[in-house]
C-alpha positions in Angstrom: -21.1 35.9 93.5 -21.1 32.3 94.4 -24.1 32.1 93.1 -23.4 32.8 89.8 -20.0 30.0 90.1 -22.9 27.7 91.0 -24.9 28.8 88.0 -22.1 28.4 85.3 -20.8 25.2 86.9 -24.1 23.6 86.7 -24.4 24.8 82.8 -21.1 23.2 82.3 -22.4 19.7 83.7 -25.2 19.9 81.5 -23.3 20.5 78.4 -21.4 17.7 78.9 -23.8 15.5 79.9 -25.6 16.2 76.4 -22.3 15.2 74.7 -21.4 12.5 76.5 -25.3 11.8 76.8 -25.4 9.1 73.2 -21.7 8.7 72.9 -22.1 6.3 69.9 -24.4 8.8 67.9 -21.7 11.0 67.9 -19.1 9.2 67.0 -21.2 8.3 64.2 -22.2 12.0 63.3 -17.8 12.8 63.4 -17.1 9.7 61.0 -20.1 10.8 58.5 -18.7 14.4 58.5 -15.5 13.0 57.6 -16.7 10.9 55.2 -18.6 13.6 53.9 -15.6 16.0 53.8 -13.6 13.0 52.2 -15.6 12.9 49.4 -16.0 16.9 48.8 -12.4 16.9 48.3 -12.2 13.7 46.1 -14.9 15.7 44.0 -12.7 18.6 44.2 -9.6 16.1 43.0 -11.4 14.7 40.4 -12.7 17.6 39.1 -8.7 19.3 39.0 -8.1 16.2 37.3 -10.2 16.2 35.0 -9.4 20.1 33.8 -5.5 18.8 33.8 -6.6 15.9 31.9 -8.9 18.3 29.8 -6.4 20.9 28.8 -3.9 17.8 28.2 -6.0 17.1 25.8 -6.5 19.9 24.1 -3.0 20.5 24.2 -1.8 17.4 22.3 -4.6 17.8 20.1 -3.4 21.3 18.7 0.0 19.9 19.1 -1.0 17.0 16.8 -2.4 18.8 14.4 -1.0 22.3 14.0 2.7 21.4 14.9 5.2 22.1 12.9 7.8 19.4 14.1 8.8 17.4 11.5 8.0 13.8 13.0 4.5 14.8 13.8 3.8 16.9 10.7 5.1 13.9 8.7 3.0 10.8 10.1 -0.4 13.8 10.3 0.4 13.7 6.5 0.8 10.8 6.1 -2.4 9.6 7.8 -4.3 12.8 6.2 -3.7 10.9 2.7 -4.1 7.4 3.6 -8.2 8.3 4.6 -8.8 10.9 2.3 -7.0 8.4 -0.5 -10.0 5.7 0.2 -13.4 5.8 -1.1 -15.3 4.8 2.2 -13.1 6.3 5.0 -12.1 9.7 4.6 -14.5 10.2 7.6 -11.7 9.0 9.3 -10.1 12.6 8.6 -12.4 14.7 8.0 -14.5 13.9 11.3 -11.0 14.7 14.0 -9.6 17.3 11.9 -10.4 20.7 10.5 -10.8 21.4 6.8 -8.2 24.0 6.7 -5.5 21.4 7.5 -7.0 18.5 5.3 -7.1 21.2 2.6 -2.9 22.3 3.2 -2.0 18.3 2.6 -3.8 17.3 -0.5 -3.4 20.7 -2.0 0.1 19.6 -2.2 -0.5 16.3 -4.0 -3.4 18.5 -6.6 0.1 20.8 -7.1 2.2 17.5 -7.6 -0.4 16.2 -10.5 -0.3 19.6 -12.2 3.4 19.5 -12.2 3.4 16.6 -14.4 1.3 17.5 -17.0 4.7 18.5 -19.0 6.3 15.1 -17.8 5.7 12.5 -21.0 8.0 9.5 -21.9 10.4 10.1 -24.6 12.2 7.1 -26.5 15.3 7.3 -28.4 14.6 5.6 -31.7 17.1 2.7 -31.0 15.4 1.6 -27.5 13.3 -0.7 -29.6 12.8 -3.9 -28.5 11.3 -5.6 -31.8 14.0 -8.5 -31.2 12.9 -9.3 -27.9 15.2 -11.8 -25.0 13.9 -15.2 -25.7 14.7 -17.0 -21.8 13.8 -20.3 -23.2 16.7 -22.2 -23.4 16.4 -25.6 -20.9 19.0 -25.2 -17.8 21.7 -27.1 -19.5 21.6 -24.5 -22.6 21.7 -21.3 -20.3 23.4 -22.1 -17.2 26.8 -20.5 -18.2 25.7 -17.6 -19.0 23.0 -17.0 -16.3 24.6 -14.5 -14.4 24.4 -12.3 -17.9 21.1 -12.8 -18.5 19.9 -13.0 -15.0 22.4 -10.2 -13.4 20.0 -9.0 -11.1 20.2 -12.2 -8.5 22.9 -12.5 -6.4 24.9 -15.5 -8.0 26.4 -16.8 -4.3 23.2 -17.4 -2.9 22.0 -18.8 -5.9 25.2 -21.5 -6.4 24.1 -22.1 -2.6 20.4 -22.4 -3.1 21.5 -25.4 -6.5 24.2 -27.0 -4.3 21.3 -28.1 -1.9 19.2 -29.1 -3.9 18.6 -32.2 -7.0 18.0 -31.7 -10.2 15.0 -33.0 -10.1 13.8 -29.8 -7.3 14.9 -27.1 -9.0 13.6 -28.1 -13.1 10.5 -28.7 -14.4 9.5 -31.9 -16.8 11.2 -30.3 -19.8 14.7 -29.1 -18.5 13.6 -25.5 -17.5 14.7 -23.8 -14.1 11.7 -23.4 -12.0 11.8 -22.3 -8.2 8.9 -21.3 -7.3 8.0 -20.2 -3.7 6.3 -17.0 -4.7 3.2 -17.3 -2.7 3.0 -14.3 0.0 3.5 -16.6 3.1 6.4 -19.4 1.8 9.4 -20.0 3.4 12.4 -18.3 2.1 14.6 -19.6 -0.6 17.8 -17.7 1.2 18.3 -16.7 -2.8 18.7 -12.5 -2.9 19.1 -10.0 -5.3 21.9 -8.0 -5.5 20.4 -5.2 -3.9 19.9 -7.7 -1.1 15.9 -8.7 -1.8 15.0 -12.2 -1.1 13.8 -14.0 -4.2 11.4 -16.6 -4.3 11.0 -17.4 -7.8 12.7 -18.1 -11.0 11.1 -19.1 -14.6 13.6 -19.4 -17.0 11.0 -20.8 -19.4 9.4 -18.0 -19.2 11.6 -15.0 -18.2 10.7 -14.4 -14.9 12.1 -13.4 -11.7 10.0 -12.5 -8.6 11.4 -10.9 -5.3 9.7 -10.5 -2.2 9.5 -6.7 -1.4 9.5 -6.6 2.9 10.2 -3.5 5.1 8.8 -1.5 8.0 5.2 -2.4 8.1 4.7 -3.7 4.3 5.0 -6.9 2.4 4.7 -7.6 -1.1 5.7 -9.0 -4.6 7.5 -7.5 -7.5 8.1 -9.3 -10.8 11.2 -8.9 -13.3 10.2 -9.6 -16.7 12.6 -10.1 -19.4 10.9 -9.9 -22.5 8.2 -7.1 -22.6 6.6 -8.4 -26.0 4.9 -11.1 -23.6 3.5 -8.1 -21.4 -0.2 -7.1 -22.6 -3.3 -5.4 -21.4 -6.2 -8.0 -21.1 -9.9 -6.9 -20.6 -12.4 -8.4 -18.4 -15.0 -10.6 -21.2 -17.8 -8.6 -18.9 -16.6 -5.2 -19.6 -19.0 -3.2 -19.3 -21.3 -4.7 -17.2 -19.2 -6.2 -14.6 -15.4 -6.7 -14.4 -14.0 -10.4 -13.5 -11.5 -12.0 -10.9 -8.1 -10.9 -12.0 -7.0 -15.0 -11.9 -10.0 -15.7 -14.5 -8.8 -12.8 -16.6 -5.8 -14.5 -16.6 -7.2 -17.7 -17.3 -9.1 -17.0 -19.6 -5.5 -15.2 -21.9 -3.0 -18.2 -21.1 -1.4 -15.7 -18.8 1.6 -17.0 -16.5 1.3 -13.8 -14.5 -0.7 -10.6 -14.1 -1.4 -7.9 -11.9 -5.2 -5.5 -11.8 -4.8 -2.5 -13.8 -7.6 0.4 -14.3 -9.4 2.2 -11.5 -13.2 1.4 -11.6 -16.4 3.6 -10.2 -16.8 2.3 -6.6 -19.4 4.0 -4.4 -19.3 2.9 -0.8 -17.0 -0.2 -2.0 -19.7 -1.9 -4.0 -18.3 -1.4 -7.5 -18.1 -4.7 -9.7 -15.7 -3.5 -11.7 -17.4 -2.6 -15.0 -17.3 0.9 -15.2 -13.6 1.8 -15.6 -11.9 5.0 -15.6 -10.3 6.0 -18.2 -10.0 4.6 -21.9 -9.0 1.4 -22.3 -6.8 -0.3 -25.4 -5.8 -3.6 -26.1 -4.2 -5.9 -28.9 -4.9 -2.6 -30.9 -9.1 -2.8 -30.1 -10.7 0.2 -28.4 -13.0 -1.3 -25.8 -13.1 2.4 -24.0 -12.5 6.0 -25.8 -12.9 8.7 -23.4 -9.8 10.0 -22.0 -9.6 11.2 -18.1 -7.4 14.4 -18.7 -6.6 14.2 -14.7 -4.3 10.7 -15.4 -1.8 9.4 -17.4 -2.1 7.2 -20.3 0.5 3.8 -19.9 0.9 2.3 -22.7 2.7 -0.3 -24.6 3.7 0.5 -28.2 4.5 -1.8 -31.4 8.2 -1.6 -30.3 7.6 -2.9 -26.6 8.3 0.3 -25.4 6.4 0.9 -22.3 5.1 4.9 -22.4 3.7 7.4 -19.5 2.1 10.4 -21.4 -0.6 12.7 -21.3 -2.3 11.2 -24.5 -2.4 8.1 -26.4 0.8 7.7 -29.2 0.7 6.6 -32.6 1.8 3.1 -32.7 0.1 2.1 -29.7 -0.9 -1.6 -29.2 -2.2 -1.4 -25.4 -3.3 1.4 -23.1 -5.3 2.2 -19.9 -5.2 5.5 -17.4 -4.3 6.2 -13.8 -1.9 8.3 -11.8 0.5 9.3 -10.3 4.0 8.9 -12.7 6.6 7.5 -11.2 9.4 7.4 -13.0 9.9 9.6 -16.6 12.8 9.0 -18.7 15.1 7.7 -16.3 13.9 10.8 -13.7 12.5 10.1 -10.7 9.3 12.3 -9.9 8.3 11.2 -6.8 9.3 10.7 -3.1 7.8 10.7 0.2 4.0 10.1 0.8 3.4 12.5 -2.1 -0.1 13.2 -1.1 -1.4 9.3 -1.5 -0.5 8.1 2.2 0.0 4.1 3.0 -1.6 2.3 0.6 -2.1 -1.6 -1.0 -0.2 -0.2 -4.3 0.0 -2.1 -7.5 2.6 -0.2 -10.0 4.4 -1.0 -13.5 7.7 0.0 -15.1 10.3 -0.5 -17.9 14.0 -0.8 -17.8 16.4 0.9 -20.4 16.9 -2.2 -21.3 13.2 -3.2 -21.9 12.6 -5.7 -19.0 9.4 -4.7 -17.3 8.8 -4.3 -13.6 5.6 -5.0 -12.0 4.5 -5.1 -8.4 2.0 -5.5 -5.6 2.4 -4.5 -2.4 -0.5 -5.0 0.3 -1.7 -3.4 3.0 -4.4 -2.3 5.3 -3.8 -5.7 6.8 -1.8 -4.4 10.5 0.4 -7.6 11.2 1.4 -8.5 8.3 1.2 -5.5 5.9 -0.5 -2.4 6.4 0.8 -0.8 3.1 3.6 1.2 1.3 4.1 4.8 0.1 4.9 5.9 -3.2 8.0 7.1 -2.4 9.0 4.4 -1.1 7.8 1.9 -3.7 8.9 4.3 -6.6 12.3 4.3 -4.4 12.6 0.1 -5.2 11.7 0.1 -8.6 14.1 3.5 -9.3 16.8 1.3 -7.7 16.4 -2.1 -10.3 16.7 0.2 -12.8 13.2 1.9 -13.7 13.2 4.2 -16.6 9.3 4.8 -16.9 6.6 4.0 -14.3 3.3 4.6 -13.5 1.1 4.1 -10.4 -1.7 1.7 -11.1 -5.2 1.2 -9.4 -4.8 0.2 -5.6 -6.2 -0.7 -2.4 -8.5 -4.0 -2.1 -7.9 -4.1 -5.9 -3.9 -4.9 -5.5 -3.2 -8.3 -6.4 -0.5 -10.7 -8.3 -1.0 -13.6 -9.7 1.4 -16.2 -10.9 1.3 -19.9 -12.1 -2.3 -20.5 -11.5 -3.2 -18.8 -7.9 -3.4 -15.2 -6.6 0.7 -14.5 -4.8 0.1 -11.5 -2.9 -3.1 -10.9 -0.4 -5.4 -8.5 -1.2 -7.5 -6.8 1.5 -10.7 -7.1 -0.1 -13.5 -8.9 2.2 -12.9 -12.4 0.4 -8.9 -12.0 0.2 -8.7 -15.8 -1.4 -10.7 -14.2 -4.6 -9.4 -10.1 -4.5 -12.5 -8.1 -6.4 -14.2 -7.8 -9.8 -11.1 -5.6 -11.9 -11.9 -3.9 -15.6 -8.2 -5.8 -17.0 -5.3 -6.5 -15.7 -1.7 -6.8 -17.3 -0.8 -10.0 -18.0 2.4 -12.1 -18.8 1.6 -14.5 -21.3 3.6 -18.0 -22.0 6.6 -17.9 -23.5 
């Protein structure tokens, strides 16, 4: 028996002599197996993690594109329409999101364009404007009744924009009133409309107001022009071949102002503007006759009557296509993104009184404008008094020009000189 205590005893001793034998080495060994168990269960954490993070994703991802609520359903329209309403970036939808759901939103803009096929302008036979509002008296001839012919300014902050400043600031060599701070970056006149828009120029020589259109994420220009006998459709003198500059079309046709007007073949952005869609009439000469049956013909007839229809009418003096209508016999017909997204937009329209609306909004420029809907737009021009409108050509193409220089910025790759356009229409001296 005590023997065997010797036996065990001794084993003992040996045992810890082994341990204790290269106490560094195991100390060593212990910290490298809890470095090594340290990072298993990182591994394990990052891989959790990454399944969380994983199914977060996936979750927002079905919630962003198959929900229902109405914030995210409206902005995954919205941005649906604004790719797939560009030439060269649809990929932009079409590569995150499937078909199916691309296919629900612009099915409902390809319903919108059917539903105006019955929608055509209709005149009454006295809204003629053969004897059209000559604004060419000098300042001194017109300043009493201003406020009549120019009721659309706010007449406060117009006394307060004359009272500080001299004659000699606010008219031109001949006697005319002419403010002009239209460009897209001058400083503000403090002059509004009375719908509260800041105005930056008046031509009383010529019958024009412009107002500086600015809300949530857009800027732009729209032009009130009293006499719509000085409104015309000019044609590029490259037709054909190439299209031209929209300020040497107007240039080239003594125009004081003029926005781009026809939609032109573009593949991959390259399009010189020669090939337009659409026919295209002006001063009564046919430069092109085939009709796009998918757009609406705008049109100006021998009575000044500005006219959104489905073909071209008898007494027609200037015509050219696109789409969407806005505005139909005093109706509004659109509202919302529509099915066209945030877009540069360039867009025309005719009081019931026959002065003529014309505006430029830009865009795709985040900063300073990334662009408008046509709700929105077909909202302002519904609200100076728009009786017909139509949605002209957009995007990089979207530009104003006035007195000699491009007002608005387009968001072409040379924004100082916009892109090659078909025609344009023009405001031409009074």
């Amino acid at each position: 028996m005590g023997s065997e205590r010797e036996d065990k005893t001794s084993s003992w001793v040996v045992l810890e002599e082994e341990l204790v034998e290269d106490p560094k080495k195991a100390k060593k060994q212990l910290k490298a197996a809890q470095k090594a168990q340290k990072k298993r269960k990182k591994k394990r954490h990052r891989l959790r993690n990454g399944i969380i993070a994983m199914a977060g994703l996936v979750a927002l991802y079905c919630v962003l594109v198959f929900s229902h609520i109405p914030f995210i359903e409206k902005w995954r329209t919205i941005y649906i329409e604004t790719a797939m309403g560009t030439m060269n970036h649809q990929w932009l939808a079409t590569l995150f999101l499937p078909q199916s759901v691309i296919d629900d939103v612009m099915n409902g803009r390809k319903a919108l364009e059917l539903q105006q096929k019955d929608d055509n302008s209709m005149w009454d036979r006295k809204n003629t404007f053969d004897d059209p509002q000559k604004a060419i008296d000098t300042w001194d001839d017109i300043k009493d009744q201003f406020s009549e012919a120019y009721a659309e300014i706010d007449q406060k902050s117009f006394a307060a924009y004359m009272s500080e400043h001299k004659r000699s600031e606010v008219l031109d060599e001949d006697g005319y009133l002419l403010i002009d701070a239209a460009d897209y970056d001058a400083e503000n006149t403090g002059i509004t409309t009375i719908y509260g828009d800041p105005v930056c120029a008046i031509d009383t020589r010529n019958g024009i107001v412009i107002v500086s259109l600015k809300g949530d994420g857009y800027s732009g220009r729209m032009a009130i022009v009293k006499n719509a006998g000085q409104v015309k459709l000019a044609v590029s003198h490259t037709l054909g071949s190439s299209g031209s500059y929209l300020k040497d079309i107007c240039k080239r046709n003594d125009a004081i102002l003029g926005i781009n007007a026809s939609g032109f073949s573009d593949p991959e952005g390259s399009g010189n503007g020669g090939e337009a869609f659409g026919m295209i009439l002006a001063n009564g000469k046919a430069y092109r006759t085939v009709m796009d049956t998918t757009m609406k013909v705008i049109s100006l007839d021998s009575a000044n009557r500005l006219n959104v229809s489905n073909t071209l009418l008898d007494g027609t003096r200037d015509a050219m296509q696109f789409s969407p209508a806005l505005v139909i016999n005093g109706r509004q017909l659109i509202s919302g993104s529509s099915g066209w997204g945030l877009q540069p937009r360039s867009v025309i329209g005719q009081m019931a009184n026959g002065q003529m609306l014309m505006a430029v909004v830009d865009g795709r420029q985040p900063g300073y404008s990334v662009g408008i809907t046509l709700g929105d737009l077909t909202d302002i021009l519904y609200q100076y008094g728009a009786y017909q409108a139509c949605n002209l050509d957009g995007g990089s193409s979207a530009v104003m020009y006035y007195r000699g220089r491009d007002i608005t910025r387009s968001s072409a790759v040379t924004p100082e000189k916009g892109r090659h356009i078909p025609d344009a229409w023009i405001v031409t001296a009074n």
